[in-house]
SEPA-212991 format. One record per residue: residue in three letters; residue number from 1; x, y, z of N, C-alpha, C, O in turn. Coordinates in Angstrom, 1 decimal. Example, Ala and Ser with C-alpha at 12.3 -4.5 7.8 and 13.67 -1.06 7.14 Angstrom:
<recs>
> torkol rotor neast nnorth nup caeast canorth caup ceast cnorth cup oeast onorth oup
> Ala 1 13.2 -5.7 7.8 12.3 -4.5 7.8 13.2 -3.3 7.8 14.2 -3.3 8.5
> Ser 2 12.8 -2.2 7.1 13.7 -1.1 7.1 12.9 0.0 7.9 13.4 1.1 8.0
</recs>
This chain:
<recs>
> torkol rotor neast nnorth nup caeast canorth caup ceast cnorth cup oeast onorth oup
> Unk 1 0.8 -1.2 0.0 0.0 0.0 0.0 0.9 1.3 0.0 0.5 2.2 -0.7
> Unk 2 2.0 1.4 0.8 2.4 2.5 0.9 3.7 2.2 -0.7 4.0 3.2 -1.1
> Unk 3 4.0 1.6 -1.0 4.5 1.4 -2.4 3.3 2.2 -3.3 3.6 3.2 -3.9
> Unk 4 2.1 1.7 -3.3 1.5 2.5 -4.1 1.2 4.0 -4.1 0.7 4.6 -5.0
> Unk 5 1.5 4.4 -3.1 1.1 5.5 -3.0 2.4 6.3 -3.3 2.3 7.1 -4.2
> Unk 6 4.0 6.0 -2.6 5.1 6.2 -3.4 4.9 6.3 -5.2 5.0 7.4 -5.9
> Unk 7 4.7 5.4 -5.6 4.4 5.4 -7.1 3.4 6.7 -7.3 3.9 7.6 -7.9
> Unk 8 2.7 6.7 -7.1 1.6 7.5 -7.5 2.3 8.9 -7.4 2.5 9.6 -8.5
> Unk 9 2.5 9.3 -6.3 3.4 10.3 -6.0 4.6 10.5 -6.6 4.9 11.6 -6.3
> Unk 10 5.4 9.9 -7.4 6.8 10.0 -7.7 6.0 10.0 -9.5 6.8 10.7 -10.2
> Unk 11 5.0 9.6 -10.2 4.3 9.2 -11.4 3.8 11.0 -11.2 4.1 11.7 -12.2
> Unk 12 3.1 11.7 -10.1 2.3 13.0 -10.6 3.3 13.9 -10.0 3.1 15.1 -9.6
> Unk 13 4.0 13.4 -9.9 5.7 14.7 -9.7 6.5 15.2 -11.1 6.7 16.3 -11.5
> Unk 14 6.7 13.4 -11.7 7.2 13.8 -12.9 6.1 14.1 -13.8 6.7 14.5 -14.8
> Unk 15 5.1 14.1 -13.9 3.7 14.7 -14.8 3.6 16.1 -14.5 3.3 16.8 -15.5
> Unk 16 3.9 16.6 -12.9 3.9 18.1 -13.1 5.2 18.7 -13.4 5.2 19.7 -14.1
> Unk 17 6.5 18.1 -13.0 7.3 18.5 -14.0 7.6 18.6 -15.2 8.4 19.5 -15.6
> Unk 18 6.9 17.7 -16.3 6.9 17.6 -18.0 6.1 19.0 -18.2 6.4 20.0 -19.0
> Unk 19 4.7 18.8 -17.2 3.7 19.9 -17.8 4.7 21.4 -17.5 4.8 22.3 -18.3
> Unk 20 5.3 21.4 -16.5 5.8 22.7 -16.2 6.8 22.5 -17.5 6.2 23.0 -18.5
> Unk 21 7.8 22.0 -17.9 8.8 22.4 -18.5 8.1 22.6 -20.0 8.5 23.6 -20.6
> Unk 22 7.1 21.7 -20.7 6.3 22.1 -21.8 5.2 23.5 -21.8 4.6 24.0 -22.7
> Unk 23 5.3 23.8 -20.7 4.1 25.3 -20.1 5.7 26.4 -20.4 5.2 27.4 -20.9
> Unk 24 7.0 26.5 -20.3 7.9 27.0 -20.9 8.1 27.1 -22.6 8.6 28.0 -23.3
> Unk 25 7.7 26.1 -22.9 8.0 25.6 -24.7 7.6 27.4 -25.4 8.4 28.2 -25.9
> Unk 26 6.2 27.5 -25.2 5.6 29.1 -25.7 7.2 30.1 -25.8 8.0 30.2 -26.7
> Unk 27 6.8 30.8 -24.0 7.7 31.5 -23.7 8.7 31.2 -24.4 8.8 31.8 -25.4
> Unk 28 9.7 30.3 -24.1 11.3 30.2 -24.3 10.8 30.3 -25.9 11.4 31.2 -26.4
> Unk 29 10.3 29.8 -26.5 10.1 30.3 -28.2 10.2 31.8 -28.9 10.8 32.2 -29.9
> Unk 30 9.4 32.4 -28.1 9.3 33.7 -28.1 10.4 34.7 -27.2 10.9 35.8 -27.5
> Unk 31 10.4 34.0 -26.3 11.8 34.9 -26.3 13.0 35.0 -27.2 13.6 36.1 -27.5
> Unk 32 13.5 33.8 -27.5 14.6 33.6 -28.2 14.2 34.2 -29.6 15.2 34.7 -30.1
> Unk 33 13.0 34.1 -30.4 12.7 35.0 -31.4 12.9 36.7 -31.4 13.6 37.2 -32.2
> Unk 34 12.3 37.2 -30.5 12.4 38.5 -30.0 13.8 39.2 -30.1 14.0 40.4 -30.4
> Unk 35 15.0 38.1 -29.7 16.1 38.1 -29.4 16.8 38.3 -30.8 17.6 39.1 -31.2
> Unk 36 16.5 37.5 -31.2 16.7 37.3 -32.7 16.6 38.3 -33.6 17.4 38.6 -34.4
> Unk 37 15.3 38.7 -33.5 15.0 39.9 -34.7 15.6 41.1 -34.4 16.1 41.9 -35.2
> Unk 38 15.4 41.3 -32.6 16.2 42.4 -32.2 17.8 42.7 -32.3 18.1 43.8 -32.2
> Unk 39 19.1 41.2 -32.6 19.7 41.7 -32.7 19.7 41.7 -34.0 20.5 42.5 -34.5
> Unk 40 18.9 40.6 -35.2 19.3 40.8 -36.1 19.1 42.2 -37.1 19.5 42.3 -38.3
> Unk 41 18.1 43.6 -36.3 18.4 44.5 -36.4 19.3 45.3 -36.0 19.0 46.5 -36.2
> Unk 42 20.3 45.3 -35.4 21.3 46.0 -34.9 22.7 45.7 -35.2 23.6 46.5 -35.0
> Unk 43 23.0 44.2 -35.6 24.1 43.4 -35.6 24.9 44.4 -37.1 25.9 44.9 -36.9
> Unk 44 24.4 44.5 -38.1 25.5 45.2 -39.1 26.2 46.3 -38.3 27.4 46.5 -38.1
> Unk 45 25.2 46.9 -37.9 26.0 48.4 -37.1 26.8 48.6 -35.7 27.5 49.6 -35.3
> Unk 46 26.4 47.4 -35.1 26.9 47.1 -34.2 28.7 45.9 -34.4 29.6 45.4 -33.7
> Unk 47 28.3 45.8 -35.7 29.9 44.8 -36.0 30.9 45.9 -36.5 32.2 45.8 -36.4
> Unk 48 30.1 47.1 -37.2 31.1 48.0 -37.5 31.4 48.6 -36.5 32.5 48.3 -36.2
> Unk 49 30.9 49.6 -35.4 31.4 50.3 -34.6 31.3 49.9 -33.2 31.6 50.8 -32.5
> Unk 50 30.7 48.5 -32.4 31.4 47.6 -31.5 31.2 46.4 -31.9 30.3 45.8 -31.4
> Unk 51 32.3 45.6 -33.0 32.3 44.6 -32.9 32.7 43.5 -31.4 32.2 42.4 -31.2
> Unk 52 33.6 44.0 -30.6 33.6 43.2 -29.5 33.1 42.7 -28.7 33.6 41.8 -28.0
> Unk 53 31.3 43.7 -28.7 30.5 43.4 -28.2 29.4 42.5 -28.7 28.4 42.4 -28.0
> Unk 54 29.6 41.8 -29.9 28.5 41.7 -30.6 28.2 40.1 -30.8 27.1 39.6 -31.2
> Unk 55 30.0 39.0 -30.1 30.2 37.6 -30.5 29.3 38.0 -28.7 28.3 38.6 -28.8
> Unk 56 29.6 37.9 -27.8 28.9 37.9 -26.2 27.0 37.7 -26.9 26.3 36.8 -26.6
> Unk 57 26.8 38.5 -27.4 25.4 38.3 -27.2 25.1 37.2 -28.4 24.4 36.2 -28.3
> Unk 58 25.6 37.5 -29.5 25.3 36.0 -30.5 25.5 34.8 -29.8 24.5 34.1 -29.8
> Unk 59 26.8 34.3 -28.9 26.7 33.3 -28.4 26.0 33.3 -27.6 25.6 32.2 -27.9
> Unk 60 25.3 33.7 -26.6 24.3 33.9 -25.6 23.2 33.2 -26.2 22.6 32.3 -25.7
> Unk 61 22.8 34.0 -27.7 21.3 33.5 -27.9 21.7 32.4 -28.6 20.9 31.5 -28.5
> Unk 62 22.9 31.9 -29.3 23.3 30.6 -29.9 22.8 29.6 -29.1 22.3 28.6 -29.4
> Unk 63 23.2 30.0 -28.0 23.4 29.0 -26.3 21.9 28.9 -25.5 21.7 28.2 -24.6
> Unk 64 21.1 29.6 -26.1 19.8 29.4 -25.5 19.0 28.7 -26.8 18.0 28.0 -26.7
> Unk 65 19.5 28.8 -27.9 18.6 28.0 -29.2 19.3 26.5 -29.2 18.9 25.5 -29.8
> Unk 66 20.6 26.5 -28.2 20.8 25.1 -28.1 20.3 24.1 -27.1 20.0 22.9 -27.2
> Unk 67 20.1 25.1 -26.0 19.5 24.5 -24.5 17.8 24.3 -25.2 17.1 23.4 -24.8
> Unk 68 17.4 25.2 -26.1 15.6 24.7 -26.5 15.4 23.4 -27.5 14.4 22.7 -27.5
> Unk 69 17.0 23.3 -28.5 16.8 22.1 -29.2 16.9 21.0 -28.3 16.4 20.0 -28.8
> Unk 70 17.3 20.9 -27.2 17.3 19.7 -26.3 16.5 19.6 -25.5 16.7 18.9 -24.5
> Unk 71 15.4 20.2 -25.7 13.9 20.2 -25.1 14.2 20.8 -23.6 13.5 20.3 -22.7
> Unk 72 15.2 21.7 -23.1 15.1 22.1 -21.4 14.4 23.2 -21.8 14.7 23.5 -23.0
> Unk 73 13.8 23.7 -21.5 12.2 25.0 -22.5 12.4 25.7 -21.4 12.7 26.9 -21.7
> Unk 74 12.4 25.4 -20.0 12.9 26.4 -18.7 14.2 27.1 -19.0 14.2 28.3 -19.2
> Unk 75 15.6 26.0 -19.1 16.4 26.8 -19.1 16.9 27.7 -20.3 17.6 28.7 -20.3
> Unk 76 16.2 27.0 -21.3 16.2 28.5 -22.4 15.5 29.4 -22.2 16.1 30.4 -22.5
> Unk 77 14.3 29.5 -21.7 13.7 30.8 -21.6 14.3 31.7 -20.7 14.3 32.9 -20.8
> Unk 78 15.0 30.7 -19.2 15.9 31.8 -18.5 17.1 32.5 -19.2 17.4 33.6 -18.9
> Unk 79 17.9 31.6 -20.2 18.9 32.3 -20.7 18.5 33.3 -21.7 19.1 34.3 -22.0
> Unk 80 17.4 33.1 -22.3 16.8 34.2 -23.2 15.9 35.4 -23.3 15.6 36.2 -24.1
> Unk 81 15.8 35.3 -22.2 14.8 36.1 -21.5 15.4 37.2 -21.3 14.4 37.9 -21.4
> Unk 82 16.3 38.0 -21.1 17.5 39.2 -21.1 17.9 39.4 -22.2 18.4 40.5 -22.4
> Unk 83 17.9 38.4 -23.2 18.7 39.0 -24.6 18.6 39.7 -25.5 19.5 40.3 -26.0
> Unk 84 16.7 39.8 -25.8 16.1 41.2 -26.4 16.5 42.2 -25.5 16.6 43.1 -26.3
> Unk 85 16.8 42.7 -24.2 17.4 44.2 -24.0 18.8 44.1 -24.4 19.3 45.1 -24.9
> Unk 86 19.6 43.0 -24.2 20.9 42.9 -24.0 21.3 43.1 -26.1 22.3 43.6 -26.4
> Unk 87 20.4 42.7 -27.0 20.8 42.6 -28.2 20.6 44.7 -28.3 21.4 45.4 -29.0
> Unk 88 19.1 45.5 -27.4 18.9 46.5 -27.6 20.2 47.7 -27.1 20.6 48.7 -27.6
> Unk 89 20.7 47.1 -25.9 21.7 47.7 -25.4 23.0 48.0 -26.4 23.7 49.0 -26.3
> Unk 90 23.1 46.7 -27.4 24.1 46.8 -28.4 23.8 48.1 -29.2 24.5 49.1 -29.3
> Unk 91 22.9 47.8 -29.6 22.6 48.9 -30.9 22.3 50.3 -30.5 22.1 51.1 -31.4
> Unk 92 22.3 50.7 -29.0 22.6 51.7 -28.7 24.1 52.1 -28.5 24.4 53.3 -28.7
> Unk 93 25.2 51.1 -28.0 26.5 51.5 -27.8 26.6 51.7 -29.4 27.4 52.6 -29.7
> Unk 94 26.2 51.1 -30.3 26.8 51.3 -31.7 26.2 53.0 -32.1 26.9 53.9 -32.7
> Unk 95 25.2 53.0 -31.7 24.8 54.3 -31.7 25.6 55.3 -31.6 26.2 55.9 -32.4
> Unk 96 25.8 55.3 -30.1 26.9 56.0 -29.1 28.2 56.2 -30.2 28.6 57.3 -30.6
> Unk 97 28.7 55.0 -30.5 29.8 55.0 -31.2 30.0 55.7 -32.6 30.9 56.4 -32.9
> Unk 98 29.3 55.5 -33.1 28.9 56.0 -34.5 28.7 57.6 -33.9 29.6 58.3 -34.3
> Unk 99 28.2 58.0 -33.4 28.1 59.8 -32.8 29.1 59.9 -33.1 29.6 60.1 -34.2
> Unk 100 29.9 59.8 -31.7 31.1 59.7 -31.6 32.0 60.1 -33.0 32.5 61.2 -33.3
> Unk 101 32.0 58.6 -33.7 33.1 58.8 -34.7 32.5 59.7 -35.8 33.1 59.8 -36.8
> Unk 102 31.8 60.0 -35.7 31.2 61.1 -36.6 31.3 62.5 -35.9 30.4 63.2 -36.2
> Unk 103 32.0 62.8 -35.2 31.5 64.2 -34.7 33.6 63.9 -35.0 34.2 64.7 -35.7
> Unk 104 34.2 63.1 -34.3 35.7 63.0 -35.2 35.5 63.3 -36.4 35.4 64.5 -36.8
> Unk 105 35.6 62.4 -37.1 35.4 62.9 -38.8 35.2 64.2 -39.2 36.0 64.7 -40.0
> Unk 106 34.0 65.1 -38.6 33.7 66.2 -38.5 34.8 67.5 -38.7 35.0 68.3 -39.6
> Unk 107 35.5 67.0 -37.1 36.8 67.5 -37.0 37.9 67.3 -37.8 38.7 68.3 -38.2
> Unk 108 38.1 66.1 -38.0 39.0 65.8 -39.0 38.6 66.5 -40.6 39.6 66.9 -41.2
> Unk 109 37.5 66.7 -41.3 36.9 67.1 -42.5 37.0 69.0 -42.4 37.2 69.9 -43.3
> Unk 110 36.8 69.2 -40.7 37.1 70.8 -41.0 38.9 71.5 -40.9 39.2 72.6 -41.3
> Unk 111 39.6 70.4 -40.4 41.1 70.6 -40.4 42.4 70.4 -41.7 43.4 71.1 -42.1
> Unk 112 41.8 69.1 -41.9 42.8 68.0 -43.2 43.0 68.9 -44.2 44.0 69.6 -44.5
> Unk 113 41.2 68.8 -45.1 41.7 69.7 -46.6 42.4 71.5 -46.6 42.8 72.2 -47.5
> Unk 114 42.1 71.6 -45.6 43.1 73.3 -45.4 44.6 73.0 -45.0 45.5 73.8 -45.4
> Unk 115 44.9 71.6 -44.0 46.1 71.6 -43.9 47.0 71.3 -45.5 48.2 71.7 -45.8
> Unk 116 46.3 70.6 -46.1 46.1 69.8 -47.3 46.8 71.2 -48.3 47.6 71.0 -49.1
> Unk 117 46.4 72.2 -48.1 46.0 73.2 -49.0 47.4 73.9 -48.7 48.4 74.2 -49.4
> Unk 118 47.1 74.1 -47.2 48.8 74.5 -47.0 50.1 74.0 -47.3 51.0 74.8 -47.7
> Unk 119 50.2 72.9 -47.2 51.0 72.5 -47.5 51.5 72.6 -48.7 52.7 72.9 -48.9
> Unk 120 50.2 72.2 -49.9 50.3 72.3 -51.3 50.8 74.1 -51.7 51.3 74.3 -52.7
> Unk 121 50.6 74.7 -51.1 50.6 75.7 -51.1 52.6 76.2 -50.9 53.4 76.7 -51.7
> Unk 122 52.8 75.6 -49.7 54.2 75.5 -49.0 54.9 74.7 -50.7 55.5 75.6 -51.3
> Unk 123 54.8 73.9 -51.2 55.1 73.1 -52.2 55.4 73.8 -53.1 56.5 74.2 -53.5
> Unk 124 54.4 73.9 -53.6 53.9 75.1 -54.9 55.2 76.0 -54.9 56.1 76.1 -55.7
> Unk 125 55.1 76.6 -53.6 56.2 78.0 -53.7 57.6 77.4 -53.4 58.4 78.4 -53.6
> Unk 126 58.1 76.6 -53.1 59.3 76.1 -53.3 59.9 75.6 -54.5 60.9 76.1 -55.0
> Unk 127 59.0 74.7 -55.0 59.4 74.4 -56.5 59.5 75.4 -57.8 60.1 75.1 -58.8
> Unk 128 58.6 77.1 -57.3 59.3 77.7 -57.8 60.0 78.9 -57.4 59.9 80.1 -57.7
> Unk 129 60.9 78.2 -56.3 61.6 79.1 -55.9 63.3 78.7 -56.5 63.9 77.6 -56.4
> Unk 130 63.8 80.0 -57.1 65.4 80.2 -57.6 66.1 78.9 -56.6 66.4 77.7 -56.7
> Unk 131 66.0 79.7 -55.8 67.1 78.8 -54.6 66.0 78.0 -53.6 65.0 78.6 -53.0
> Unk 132 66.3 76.5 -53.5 65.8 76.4 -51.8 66.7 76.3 -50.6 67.9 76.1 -50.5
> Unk 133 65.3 76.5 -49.5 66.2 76.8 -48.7 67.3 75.4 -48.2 67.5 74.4 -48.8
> Unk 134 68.1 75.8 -46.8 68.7 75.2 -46.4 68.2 74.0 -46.3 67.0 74.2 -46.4
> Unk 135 68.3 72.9 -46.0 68.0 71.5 -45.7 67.2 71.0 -46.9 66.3 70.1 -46.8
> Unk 136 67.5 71.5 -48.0 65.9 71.2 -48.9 67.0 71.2 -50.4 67.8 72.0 -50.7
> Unk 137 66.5 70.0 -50.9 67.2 69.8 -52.6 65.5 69.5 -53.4 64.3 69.4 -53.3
> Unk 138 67.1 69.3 -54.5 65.5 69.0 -55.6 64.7 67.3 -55.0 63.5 67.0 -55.0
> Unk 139 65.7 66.6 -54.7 65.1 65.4 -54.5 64.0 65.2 -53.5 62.9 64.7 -53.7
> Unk 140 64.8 65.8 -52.0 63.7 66.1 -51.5 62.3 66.7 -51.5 61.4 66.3 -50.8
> Unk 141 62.2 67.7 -52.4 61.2 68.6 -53.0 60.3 67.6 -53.6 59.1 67.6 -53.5
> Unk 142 61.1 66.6 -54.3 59.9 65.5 -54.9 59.5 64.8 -54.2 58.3 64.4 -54.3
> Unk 143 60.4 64.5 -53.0 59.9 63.5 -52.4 58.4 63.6 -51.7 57.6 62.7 -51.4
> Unk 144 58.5 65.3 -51.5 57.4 65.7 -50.6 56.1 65.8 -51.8 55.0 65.3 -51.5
> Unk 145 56.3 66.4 -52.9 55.4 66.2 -54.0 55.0 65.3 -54.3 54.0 65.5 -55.0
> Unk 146 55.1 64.2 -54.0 55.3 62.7 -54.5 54.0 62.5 -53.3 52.8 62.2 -53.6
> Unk 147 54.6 62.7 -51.8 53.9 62.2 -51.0 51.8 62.8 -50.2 50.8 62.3 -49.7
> Unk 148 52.5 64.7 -50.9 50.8 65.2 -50.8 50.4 64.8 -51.9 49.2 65.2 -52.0
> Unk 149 50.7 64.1 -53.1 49.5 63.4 -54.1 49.2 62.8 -53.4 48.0 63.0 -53.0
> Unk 150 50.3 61.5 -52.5 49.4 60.1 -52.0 48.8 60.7 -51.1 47.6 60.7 -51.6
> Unk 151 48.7 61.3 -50.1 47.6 61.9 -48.8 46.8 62.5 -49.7 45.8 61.8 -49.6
> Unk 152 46.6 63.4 -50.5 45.5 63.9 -51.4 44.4 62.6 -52.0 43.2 62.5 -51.7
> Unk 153 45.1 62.1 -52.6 44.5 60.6 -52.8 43.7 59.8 -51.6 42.5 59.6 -51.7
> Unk 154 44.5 59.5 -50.6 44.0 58.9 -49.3 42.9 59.8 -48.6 42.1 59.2 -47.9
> Unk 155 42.8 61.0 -48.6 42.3 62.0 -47.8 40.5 61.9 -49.2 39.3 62.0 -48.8
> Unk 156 40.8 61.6 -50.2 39.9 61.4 -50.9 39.1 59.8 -50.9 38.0 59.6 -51.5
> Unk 157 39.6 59.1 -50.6 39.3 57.9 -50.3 39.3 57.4 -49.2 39.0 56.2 -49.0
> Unk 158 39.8 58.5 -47.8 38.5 59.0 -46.3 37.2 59.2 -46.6 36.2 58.7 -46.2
> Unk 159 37.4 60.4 -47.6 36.2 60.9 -47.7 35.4 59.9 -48.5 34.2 59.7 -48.0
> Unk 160 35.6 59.3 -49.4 34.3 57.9 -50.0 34.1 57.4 -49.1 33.0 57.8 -48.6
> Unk 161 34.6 56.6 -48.6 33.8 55.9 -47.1 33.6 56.5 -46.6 32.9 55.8 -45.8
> Unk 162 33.4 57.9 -46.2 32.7 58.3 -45.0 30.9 58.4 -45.9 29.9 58.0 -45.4
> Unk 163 31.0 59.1 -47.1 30.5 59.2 -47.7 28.9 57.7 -48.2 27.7 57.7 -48.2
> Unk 164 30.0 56.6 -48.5 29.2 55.5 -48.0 28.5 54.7 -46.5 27.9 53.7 -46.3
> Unk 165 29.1 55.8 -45.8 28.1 55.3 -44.6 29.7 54.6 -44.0 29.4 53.8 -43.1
> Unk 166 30.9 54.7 -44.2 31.6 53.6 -43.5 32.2 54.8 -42.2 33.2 55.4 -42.6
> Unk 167 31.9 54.9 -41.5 32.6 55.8 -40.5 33.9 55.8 -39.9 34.7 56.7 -39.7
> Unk 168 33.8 54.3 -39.5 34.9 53.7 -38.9 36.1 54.1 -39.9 37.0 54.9 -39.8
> Unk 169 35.8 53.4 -40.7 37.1 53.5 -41.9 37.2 54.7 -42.2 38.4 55.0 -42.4
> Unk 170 36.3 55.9 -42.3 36.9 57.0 -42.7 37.6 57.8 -41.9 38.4 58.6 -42.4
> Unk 171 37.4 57.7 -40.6 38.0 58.4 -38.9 39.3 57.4 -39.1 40.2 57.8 -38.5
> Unk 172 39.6 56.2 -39.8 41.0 55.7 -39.5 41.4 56.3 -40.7 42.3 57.2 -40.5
> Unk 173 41.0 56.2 -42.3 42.4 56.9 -42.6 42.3 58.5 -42.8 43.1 59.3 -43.3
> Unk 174 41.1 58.7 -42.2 41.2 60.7 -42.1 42.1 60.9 -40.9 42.5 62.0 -40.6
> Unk 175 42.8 59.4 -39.7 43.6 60.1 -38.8 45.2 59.9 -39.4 46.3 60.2 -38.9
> Unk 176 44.8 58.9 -40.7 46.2 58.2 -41.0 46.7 59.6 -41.7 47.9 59.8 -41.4
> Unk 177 46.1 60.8 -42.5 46.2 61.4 -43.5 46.9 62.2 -42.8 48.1 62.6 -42.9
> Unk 178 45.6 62.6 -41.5 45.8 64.0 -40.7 47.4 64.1 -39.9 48.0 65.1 -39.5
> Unk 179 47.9 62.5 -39.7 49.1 62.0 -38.9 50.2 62.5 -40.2 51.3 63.1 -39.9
> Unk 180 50.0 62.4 -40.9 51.2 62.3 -42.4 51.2 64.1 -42.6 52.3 64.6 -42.6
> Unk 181 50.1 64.8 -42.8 50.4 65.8 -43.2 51.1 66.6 -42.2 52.1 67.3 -42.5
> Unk 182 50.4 66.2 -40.3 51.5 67.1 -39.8 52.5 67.0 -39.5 53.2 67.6 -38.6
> Unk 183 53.0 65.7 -40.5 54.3 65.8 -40.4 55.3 66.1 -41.8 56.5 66.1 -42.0
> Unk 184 54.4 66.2 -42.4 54.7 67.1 -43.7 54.8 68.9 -43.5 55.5 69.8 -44.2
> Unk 185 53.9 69.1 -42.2 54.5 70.5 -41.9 55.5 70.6 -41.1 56.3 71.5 -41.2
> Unk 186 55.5 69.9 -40.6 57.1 69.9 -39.6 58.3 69.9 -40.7 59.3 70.7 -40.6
> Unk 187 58.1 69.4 -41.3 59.3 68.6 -42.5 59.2 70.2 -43.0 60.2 70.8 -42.6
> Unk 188 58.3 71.0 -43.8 58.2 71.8 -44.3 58.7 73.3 -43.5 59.0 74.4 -44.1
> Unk 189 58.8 73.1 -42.0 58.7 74.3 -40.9 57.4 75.4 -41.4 57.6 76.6 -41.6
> Unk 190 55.9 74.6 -41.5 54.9 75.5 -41.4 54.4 75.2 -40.1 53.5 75.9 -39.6
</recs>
């Protein structure tokens, strides 16, 4: 008798455990979707301007669509259940980021093409100058001609990527350019 009642009891334990973990199936579905669409709206912009942040949350939800293929429907919905804010949080630091390097750029776009100008300017009037000065030959004189084409060029192919939306890339070589020219004024003593 008391066997049977053991049984019975140990038989509607595990029946309320299946129903509880199948009463999860819904939820943990919908969360991990939510998750999904949310980062897979944020994930391009969020790989450009924080990619480091962006493998943490893909594995996260990878890791909860693996715990739901093995039927634990509880512990995926607990791991999933945070990831639609956590995917929303990304695409605000990408936000953040993207300001950011756009308000650089900015700076960099109101400085470069005038330093750019000076320089060419400094150039211009050497090459036709009678004599140059001290520290300065003809070869050097090309060398420096030689080198504001390539920054001219580079400083123009900042500006295409910035232009196509790449920000990141255009703040790296509008700082590679901005780095070259002033040391093209140094070299020059402007």
């Amino acid at each position: 008798m008391l066997t049977k009642y053991v049984v019975r009891g140990l038989t509607l334990g595990c029946l309320l455990g299946v129903v509880a973990c199948s009463s999860d199936k819904g939820p943990a579905e919908q969360a991990i979707k939510a998750a999904d669409t949310a980062l897979s709206g944020v994930k391009a912009e969020a790989a450009q301007y924080v990619p480091e942040q962006v493998q943490p949350v893909e594995a996260a939800l990878q890791g909860a669509k693996d715990v739901f293929a093995k039927g634990d429907y509880t512990a995926a919905l607990n791991s999933a259940k945070d990831l639609e804010a956590k995917a929303k949080e990304l695409g605000s630091a990408a936000a953040a980021k993207k300001a950011e390097m756009s308000k650089q750029w900015d700076d960099l776009a109101a400085g470069v093409p005038e330093a750019i100008r000076t320089v060419q300017g400094r150039v211009d009037a050497l090459a036709q100058a009678k004599k140059l000065p001290a520290g300065m030959d003809k070869a050097k004189l090309e060398e420096l001609t030689t080198a504001l084409v390539t920054l001219t060029q580079e400083w123009t192919e900042a500006t295409d990527a910035f232009t196509a939306g790449k920000v990141a890339e255009a703040v790296d070589k509008g700082r590679g350019v901005n780095d070259k020219v002033t040391e093209l004024k140094t070299t020059l003593g402007i």
